[in-house]
VOGU-3710 file (C-alpha; in Angstrom, 3 decimals, decimal comma):
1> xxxxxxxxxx> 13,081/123,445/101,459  15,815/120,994/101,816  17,732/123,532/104,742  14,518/122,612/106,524  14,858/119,234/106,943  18,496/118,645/106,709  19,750/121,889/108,204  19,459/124,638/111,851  15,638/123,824/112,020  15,676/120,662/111,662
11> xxxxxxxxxx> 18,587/120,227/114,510  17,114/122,907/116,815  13,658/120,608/116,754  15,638/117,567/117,943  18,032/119,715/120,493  14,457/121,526/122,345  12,680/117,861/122,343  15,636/115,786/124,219  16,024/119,178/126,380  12,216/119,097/127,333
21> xxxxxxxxxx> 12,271/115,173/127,559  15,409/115,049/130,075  14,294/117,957/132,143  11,731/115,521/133,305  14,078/112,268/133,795  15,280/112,319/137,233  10,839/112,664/138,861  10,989/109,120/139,788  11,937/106,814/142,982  13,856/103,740/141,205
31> xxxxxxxxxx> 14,857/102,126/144,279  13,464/98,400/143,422  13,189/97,764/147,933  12,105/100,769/149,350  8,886/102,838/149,056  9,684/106,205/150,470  12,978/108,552/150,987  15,327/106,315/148,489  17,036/107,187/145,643  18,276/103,805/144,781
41> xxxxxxxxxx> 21,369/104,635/146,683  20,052/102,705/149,741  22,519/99,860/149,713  25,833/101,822/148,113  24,699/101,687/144,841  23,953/104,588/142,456  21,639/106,437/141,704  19,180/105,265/138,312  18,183/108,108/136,282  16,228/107,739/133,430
51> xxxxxxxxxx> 18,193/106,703/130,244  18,201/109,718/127,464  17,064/106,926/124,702  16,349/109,168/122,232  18,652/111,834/122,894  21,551/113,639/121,254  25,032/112,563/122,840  25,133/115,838/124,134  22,085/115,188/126,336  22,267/113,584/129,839
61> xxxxxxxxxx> 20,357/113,420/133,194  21,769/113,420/136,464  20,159/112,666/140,380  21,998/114,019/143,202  22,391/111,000/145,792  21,761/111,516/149,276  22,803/109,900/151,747  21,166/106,393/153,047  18,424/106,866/154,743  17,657/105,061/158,544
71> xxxxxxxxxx> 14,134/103,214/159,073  12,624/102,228/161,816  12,397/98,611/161,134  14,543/95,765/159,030  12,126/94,055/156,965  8,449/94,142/155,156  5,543/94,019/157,033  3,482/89,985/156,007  0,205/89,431/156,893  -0,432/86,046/158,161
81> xxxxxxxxxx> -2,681/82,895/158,102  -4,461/83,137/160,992  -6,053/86,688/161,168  -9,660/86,576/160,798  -11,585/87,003/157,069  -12,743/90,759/156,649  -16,670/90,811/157,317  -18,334/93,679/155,750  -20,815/95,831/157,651  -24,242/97,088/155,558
91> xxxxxxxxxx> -24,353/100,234/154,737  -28,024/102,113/154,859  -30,439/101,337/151,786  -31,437/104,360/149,597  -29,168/106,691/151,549  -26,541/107,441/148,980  -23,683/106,018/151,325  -20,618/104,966/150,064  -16,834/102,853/151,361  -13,707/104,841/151,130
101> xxxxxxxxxx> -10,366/103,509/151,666  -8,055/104,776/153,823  -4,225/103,334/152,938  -1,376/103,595/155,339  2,017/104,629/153,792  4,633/101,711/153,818  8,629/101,719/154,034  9,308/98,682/152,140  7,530/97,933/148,446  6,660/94,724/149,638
111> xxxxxxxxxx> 4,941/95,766/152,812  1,269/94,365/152,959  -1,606/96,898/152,096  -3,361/98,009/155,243  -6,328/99,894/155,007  -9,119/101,868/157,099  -12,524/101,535/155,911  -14,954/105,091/156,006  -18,390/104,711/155,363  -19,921/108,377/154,505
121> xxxxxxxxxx> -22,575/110,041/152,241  -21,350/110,252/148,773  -22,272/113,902/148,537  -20,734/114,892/151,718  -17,423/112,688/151,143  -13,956/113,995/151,644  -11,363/114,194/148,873  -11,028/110,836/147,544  -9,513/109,257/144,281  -11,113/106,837/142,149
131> xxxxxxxxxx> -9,002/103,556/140,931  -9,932/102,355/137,617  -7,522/98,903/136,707  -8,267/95,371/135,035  -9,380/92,754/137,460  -7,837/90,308/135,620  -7,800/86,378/135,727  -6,612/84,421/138,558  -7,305/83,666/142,358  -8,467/85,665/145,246
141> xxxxxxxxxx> -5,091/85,002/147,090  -3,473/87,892/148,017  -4,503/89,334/151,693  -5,247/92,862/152,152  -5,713/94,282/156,195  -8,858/95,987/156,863  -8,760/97,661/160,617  -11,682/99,298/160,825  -15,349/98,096/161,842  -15,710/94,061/160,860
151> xxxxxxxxxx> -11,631/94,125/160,869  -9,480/91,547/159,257  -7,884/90,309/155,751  -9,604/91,217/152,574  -8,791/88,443/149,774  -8,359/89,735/146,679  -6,520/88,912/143,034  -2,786/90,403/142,594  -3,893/93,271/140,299  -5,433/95,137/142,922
161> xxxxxxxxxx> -2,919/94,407/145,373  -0,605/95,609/143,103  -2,554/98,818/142,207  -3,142/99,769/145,220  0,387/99,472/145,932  1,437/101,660/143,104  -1,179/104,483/144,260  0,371/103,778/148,105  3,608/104,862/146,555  2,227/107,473/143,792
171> xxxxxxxxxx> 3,904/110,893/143,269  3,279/112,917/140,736  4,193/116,204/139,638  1,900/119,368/140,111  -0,369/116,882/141,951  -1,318/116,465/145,842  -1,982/112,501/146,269  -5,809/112,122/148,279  -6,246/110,245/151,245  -8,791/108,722/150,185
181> xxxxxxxxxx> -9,506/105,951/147,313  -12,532/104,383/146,371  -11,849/100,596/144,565  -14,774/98,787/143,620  -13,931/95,198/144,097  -13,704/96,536/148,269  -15,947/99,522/148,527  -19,073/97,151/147,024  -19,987/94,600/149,010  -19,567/91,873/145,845
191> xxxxxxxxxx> -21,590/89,052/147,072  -24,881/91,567/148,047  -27,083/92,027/145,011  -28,712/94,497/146,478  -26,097/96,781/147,415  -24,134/95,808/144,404  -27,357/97,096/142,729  -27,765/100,435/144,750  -23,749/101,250/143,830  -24,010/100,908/140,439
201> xxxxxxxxxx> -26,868/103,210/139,794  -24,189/105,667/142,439  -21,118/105,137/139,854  -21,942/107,789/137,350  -21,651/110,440/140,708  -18,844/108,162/142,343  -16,272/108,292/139,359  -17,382/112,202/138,629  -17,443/113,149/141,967  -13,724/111,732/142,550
211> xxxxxxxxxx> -11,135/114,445/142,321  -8,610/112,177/140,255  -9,350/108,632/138,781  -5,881/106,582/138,831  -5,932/104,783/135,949  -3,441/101,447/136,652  -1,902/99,835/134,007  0,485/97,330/135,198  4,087/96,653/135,463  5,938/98,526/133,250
221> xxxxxxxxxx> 8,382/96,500/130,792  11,908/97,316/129,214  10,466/98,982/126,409  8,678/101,499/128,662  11,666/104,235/128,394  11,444/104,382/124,221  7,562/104,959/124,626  7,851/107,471/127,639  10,646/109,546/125,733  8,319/109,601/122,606
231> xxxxxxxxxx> 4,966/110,622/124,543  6,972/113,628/126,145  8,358/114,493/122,931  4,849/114,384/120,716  3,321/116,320/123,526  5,876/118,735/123,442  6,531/119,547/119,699  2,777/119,635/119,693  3,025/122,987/122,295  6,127/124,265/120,268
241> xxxxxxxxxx> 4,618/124,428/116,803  4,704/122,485/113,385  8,394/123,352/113,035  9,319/121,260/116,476  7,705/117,722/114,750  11,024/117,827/112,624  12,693/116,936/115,424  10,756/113,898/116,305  12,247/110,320/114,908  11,752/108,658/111,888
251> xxxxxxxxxx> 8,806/106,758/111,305  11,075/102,984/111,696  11,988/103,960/115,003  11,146/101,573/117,492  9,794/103,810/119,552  6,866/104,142/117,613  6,766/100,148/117,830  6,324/100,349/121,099  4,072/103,255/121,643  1,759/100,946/119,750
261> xxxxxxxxxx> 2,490/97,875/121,913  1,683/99,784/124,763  -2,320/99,747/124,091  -2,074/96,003/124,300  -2,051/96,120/127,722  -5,339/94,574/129,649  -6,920/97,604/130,275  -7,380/98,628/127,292  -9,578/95,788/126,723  -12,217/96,022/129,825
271> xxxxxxxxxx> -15,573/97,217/129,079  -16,007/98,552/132,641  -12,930/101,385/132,422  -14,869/102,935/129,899  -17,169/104,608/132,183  -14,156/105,156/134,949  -12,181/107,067/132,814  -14,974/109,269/130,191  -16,620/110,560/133,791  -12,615/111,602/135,051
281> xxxxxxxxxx> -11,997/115,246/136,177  -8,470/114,008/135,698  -6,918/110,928/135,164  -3,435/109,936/136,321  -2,055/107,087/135,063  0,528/104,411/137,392  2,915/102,353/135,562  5,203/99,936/137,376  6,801/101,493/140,459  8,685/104,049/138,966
291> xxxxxxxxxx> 5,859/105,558/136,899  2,440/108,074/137,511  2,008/110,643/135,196  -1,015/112,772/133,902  -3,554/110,663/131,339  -3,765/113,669/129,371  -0,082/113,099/127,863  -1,508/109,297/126,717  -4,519/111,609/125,524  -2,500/114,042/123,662
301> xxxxxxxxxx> 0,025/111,533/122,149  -2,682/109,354/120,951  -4,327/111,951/118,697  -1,402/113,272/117,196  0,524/109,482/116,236  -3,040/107,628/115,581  -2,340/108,243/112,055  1,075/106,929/111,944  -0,073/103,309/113,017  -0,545/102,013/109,361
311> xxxxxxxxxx> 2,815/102,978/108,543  4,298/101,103/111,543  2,732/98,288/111,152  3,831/97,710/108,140  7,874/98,506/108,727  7,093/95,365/111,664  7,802/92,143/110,003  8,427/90,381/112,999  4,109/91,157/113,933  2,142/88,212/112,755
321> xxxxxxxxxx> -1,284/88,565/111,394  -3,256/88,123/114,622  -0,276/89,832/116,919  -1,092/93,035/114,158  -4,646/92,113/114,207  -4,654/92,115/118,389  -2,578/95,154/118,400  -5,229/97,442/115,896  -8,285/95,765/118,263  -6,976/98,119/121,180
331> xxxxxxxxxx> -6,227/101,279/119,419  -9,801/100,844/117,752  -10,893/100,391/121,383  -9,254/103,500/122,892  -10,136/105,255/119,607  -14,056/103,941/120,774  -13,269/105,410/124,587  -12,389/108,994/122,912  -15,068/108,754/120,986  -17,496/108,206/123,811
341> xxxxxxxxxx> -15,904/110,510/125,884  -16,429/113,266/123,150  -20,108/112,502/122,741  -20,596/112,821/126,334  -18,903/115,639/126,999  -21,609/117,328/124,329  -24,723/115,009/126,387  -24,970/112,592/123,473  -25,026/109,739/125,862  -26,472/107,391/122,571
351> xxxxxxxxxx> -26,500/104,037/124,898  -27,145/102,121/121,281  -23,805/103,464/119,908  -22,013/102,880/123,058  -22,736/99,628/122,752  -21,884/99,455/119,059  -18,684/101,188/120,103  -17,615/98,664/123,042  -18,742/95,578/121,630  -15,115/94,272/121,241
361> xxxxxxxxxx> -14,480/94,666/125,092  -14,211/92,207/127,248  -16,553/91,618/130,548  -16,692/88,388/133,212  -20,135/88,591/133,368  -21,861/88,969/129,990  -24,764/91,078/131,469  -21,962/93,596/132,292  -22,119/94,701/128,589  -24,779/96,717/129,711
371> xxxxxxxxxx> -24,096/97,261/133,599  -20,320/98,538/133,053  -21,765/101,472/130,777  -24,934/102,124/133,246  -23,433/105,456/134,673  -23,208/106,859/130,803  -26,945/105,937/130,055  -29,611/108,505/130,353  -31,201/108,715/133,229  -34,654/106,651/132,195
381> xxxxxxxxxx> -32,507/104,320/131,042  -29,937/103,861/134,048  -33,576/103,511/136,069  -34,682/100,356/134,075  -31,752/98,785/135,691  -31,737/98,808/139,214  -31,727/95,077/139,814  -28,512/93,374/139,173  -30,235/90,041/139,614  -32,071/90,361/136,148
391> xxxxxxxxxx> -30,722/87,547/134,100  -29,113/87,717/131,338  -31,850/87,337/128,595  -33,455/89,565/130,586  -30,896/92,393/130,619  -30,985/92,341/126,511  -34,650/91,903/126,062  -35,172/94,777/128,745  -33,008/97,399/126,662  -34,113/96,597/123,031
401> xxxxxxxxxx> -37,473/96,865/124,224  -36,778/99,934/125,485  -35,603/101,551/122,538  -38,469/99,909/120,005  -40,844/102,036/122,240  -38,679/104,832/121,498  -38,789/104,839/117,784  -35,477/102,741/117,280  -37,173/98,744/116,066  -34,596/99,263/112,684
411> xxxxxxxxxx> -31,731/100,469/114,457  -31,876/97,498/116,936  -31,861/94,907/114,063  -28,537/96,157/112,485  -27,516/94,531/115,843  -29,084/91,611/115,809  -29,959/88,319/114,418  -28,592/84,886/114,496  -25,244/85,722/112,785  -24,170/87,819/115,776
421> xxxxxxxxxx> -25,806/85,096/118,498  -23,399/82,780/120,086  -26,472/80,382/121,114  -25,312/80,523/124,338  -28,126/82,942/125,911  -31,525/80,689/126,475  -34,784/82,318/125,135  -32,797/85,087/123,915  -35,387/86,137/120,436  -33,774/86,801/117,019
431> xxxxxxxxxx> -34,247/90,207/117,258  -32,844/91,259/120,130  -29,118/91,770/120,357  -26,529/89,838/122,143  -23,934/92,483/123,164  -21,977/90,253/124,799  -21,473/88,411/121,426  -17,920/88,392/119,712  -17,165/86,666/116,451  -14,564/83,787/117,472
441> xxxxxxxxxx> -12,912/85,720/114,450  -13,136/88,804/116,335  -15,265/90,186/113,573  -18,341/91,932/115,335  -19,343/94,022/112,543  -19,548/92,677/109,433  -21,953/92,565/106,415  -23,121/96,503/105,501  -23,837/97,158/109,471  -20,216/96,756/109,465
451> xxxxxxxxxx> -19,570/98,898/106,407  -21,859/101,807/107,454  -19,384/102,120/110,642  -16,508/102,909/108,892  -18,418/106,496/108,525  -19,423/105,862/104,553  -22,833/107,262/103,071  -25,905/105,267/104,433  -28,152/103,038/102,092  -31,649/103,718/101,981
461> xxxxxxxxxx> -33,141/99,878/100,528  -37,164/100,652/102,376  -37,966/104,243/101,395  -40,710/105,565/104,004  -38,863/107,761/106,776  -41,666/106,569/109,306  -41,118/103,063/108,795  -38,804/102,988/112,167  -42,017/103,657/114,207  -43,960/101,289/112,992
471> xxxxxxxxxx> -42,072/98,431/115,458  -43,828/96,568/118,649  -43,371/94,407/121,029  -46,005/91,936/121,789  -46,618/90,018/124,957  -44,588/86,607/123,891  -41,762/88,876/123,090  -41,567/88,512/119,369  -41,349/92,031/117,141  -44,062/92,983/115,439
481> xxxxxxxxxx> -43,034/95,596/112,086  -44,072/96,019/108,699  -42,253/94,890/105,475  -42,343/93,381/102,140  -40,742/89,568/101,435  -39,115/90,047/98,294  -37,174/87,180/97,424  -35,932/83,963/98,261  -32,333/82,635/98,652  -31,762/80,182/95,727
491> xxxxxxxxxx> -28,124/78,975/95,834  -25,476/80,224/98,335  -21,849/78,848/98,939  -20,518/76,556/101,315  -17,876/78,391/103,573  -16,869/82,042/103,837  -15,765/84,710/101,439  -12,797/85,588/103,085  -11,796/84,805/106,875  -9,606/88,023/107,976
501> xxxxxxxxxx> -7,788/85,819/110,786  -6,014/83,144/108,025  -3,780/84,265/106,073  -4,150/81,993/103,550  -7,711/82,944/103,229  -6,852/86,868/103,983  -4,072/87,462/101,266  -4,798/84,241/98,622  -8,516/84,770/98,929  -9,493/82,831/95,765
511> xxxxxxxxxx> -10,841/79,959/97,318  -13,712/81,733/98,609  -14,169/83,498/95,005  -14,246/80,144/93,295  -16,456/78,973/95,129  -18,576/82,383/94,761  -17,942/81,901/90,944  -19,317/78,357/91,007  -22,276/79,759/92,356  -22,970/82,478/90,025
521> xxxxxxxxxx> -22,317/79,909/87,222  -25,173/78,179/88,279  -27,106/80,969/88,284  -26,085/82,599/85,190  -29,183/82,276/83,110  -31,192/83,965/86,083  -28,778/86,952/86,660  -28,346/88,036/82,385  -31,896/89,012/82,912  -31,606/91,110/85,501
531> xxxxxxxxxx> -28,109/92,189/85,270  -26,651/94,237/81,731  -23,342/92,903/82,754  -23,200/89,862/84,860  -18,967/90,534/85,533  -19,289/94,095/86,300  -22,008/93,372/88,708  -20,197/90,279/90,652  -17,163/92,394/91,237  -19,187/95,591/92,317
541> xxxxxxxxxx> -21,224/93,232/94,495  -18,237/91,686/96,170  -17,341/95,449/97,412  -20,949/96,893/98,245  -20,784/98,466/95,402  -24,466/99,419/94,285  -24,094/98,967/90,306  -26,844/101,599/88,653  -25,210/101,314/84,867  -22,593/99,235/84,264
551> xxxxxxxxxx> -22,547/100,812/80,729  -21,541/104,364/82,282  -19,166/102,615/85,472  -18,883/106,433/86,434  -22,177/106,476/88,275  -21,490/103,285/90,161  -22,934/104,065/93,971  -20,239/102,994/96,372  -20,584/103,323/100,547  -16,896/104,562/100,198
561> xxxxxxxxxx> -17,537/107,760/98,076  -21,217/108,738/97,738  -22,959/109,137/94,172  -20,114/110,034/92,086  -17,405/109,180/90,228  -16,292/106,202/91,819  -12,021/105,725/92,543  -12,042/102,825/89,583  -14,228/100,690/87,388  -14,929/97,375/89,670
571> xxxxxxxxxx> -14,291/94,660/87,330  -10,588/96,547/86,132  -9,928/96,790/89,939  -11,193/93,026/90,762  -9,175/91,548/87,328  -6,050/93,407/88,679  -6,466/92,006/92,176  -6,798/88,336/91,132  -3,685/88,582/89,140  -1,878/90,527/92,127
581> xxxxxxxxxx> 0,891/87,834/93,621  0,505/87,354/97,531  4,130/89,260/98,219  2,158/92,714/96,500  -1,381/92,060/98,899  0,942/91,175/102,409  3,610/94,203/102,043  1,298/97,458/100,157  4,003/99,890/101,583  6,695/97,980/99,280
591> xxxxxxxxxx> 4,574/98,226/96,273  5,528/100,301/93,486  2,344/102,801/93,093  1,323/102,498/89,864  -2,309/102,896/89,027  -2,739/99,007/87,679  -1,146/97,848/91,530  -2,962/100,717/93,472  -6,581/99,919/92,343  -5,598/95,953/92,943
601> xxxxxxxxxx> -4,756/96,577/96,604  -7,723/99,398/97,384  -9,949/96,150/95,806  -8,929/93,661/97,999  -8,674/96,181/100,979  -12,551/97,045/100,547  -13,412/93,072/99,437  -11,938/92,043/103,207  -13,828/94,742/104,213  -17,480/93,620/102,418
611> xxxxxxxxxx> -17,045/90,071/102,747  -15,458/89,088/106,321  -17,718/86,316/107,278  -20,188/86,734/104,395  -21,400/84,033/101,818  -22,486/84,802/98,063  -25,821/84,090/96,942  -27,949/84,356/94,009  -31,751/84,692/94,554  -34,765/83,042/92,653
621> xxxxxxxxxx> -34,983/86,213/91,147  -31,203/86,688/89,626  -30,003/89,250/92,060  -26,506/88,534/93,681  -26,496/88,639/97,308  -23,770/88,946/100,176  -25,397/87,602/103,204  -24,658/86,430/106,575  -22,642/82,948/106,924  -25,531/81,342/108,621
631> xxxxxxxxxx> -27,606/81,951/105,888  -29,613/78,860/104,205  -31,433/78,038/101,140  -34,672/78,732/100,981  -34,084/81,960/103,555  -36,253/85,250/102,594  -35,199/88,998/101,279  -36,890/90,993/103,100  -37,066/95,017/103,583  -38,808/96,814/106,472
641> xxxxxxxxxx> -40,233/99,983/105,535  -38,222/102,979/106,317  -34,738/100,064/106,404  -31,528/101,283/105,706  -30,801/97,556/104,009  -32,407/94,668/103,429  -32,096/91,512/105,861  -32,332/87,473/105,256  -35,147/85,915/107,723  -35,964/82,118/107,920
651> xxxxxxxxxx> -39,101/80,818/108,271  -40,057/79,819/111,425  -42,912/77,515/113,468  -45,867/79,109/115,196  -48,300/80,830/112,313  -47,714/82,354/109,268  -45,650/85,584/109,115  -43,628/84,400/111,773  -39,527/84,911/111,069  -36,081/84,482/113,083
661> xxxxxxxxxx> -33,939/87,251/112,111  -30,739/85,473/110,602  -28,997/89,392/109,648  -28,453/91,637/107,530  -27,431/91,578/103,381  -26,212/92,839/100,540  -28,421/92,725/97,381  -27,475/94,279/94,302  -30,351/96,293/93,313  -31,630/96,941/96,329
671> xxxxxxxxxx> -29,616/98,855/98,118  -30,628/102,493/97,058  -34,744/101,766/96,942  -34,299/100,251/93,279  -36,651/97,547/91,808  -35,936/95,264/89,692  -37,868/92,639/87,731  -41,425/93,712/88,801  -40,567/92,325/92,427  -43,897/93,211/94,723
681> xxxxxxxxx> -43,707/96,305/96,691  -46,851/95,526/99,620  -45,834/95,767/102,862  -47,502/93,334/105,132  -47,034/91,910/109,226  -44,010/90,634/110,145  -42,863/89,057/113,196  -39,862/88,093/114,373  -39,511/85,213/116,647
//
């Protein structure tokens, strides 16, 4: 094999890939004044092709210069103080009609944006495009010229000045630019509810309907050229064969680096692109004002390297923890968007697991959690909102009500609960979740909820399959379901497990297991009579391990792996891991794999894993317990028939049988329908407050 890699294959990989990346280097307008007709050469300079960054020496580009072109006038066309506000014009109620924007072509990049204004039927519109870009933070103080009906200067916030610009100057290749744009922030009257509302039930049929969605991502930086070169050259070894990947660089390049870096850009972390680019025919993404190419390259690229982003991450010492930490949040959230995108595309249009899936997104308006994934809702569900005026509490209590009535109550719950409640949403019950809710950790999904969406084998703790139907909503808005209190919380410990955002907490994570071992010292007595081996059962619990027999460690039940051999014996693995230095737990790619290291690290991988933002407990039965930080003694066990886990409530005012949902837990021997110590199996009513 080794005249594969270090011989004509290898070399006639790398010579097709900087071929097929330079062919396309010289597609681009790189004069930094003029919009149109300029190859840079405008002022006696020359010409700017793209750099060959990752080519061979014998690789180059060229662009012909032409001579300097004449224009008709000396300087950008500025919009001034004194023209009149734009005053929008209603459009007819419950007649489908729709804005389009009409955008005159400019000479100079710095020319204002002037714009026509067409108001026409949706479903007898001409060819339009679609923008999808980030808002973003700042002022309204950039002037845009409508000259239509209600003329004069739109304010609006430099990112859609600027993406409108970029589509104003857009070319790209094998593609004939529309006339037409539709951009919400202009096309929807903002400050009319009603309209607003009307327009957003349209938005599923706006963003299909469009013939391209543009997709802007901002100003492109000096790193742009590495990533560009690499994206041409995945895509393109990808349509060779598996023989052209040889000739792709070596996992340290900083291309890869910077592939990676290019997903931290805004709008990758805006819950309302979601729907703008999953409904697409086509997407074209803009990129500084050099740059529009097709979305399907991004697409393409992302598949293939998603895999390699462990491996750069760790060859990048110069990432801190919460740089890395940002960095993984948007791939996991484009990851999400393909993911969505895929379901759709087959009709699973699961609103619940959209949710689930965009929960780490970011919205101005916390009701938008639910309004900037409207258009990807079924249809009986897109009808429950037509008011944008519904306040907030309203908006969540609305949908989880919805989907009790549909058989969902248990579902629903692995969502709620005070541990994902920022307090901040009046009236808001226990039960119902608040998707606009992220961990000031960034941690939206811990506990086994969190586990189970890593895709590992569900736990079955309440037995009856029906027991998900059995959920209703009463008139005073608390949940009515059936379940059986098992336990109380006896003893739990004072701060977290482990917080994944310190890194003295992340990779020296022994504080938060002393203080777990103080608490199960305490407790010892209770647990020997439940547990065969108390040790063997704290370190399985402080993975989610469900421990059947410690005596035969082989039949140990983990959410990884199913109900089989498991990949080590938990207390071996948890022994080596507290002896592991913090060099060996920061740097795993510089370890030297030996069994008694590998098990160490896979331990304290899954431990961050289980016990982000989770406490210990022991019960006033003896059974250890991760549960949710806000959890208190004196808190209940309980498990709703036909529950996937078991969930802490707390006791609350108003009657007997009356709970606030705090989340859900953890309990070894309970996780697989088990029971333990003659603990009660009656269900009775529950309701949670």
């Amino acid at each position: 094999m080794a005249w594969i890699y270090g011989g004509s294959t290898a070399q006639r990989a790398r010579d097709a890939l900087n071929l097929l990346s330079q062919l396309g280097a010289g597609i681009r307008d790189t004069c930094p004044k003029h919009e149109t007709n300029c190859d840079g050469s405008c002022e006696g300079g020359r010409s700017v092709p793209a750099p060959a960054v990752l080519a061979g020496p014998s690789f180059h580009s060229t662009m012909s210069p032409r001579p300097a072109p004449t224009y008709e006038r000396e300087a950008p066309v500025e919009l001034n103080d004194i023209i009149v506000p734009y005053a929008y014009q209603s459009i007819p109620s419950g007649q489908r009609m729709i804005r389009l924007l009409k955008i005159q072509p400019a000479i100079y990049r710095a020319d204002a944006v002037i714009c026509e204004v067409l108001v026409c039927p949706l479903d007898t519109a001409p060819k339009y495009a679609a923008l999808s870009y980030c808002w973003g933070e700042g002022s309204d103080d950039r002037k845009i010229l409508i000259t239509t009906a209600g003329a004069g200067v739109f304010r609006a916030r430099k990112s859609l000045e600027d993406a409108l610009k970029r589509f104003r100057a857009c070319k790209t290749l094998g593609h004939d630019k529309e006339d037409y744009i539709w951009a919400d922030a202009i096309c929807i009257n903002q400050n009319d509810t009603k309209e607003k509302s009307e327009q957003l039930q349209m938005m599923q049929d706006i963003y299909s309907g469009a013939n391209a969605v543009y997709v802007d991502l901002g100003e492109e930086d000096y790193s742009w050229n590495l990533v560009e070169d690499l994206i041409v050259k995945v895509c393109a070894a990808a349509d060779l064969g598996p023989w052209a990947f040889m000739g792709l660089p070596l996992i340290n390049h900083p291309a890869y680096r910077d592939y990676w870096h290019t997903f931290m850009r805004p709008w990758f972390t805006r819950s309302w692109v979601v729907q703008e680019i999953v409904l697409a025919k086509q997407a074209i993404a803009m990129l500084g004002r050099q740059q529009s190419f097709s979305w399907e390259y991004l697409d393409r690229s992302f598949n293939i390297l998603r895999s390699t982003f462990i491996s750069v991450s760790r060859q990048q010492p110069s990432w801190s923890l919460s740089q890395g930490g940002a960095i993984l949040r948007c791939v996991l959230n484009y990851q999400s968007v393909c993911d969505i995108r895929k379901r759709v595309s087959k009709s699973e249009n699961d609103s619940i697991r959209m949710l689930h899936l965009t929960r780490d997104f970011d919205v101005t308006d916390p009701k938008d959690k639910i309004f900037s994934l409207l258009s990807l809702f079924p249809e009986p569900e897109r009808l429950l909102f037509s008011d944008y005026s519904i306040s907030l509490c309203g908006v969540f209590t609305k949908f989880a009500k919805y989907h009790v009535e549909q058989g969902r109550a248990l579902e629903i719950l692995g969502y709620a609960g005070l541990q994902r409640q920022s307090g901040t949403v009046p009236d808001l019950p226990s039960w119902v979740p608040e998707w606009s809710y992220k961990d000031p950790l960034g941690i939206t999904n811990h506990g086994p909820v969190g586990i189970l969406s890593y895709g590992r084998i569900p736990y079955r703790a309440g037995r009856d399959p029906n027991g998900a139907r059995s959920g209703t909503v009463l008139s005073d808005h608390s949940l009515l379901l059936r379940g059986d209190i098992k336990d109380t919380i006896l003893m739990v410990q004072e701060s977290p497990l482990a917080n994944v955002q310190d890194p003295e907490r992340q990779f020296d994570p022994k504080t938060g297991i002393s203080e777990a071992c103080s608490v199960l010292g305490a407790c010892r007595h209770l647990c020997t009579k439940v547990y065969s081996c108390v040790e063997h059962a704290f370190a399985a619990t402080l993975v989610c391990m469900e421990d059947w027999d410690s005596d035969d460690w082989s039949s140990t039940i983990m959410p990884w792996t199913g109900p089989r051999r498991s990949r080590y014996h938990p207390l071996e693995a948890y022994a080596t891991f507290m002896v592991m230095s913090r060099e060996e737990l920061e740097r795993p790619g510089h370890l030297r794999y030996d069994a008694s290291v590998v098990i160490g690290y896979e331990y304290h991988h899954e431990f961050l894993v289980a016990c982000a933002e989770q406490k210990f407990a022991v019960t006033e039965i003896g059974l250890m317990a991760l549960v949710p930080s806000s959890t208190k003694i004196g808190d209940r066990v309980c498990i709703f028939s036909g529950a996937t886990m078991p969930y802490i409530l707390r006791p609350s005012v108003g009657g007997e049988g009356r709970y606030r949902l705090v989340g859900d837990t953890f309990v070894q021997g309970m996780m697989y329908g088990e029971i333990r110590m003659g603990i009660g199996t009656s269900t009775e009513d529950i309701y949670l407050v």
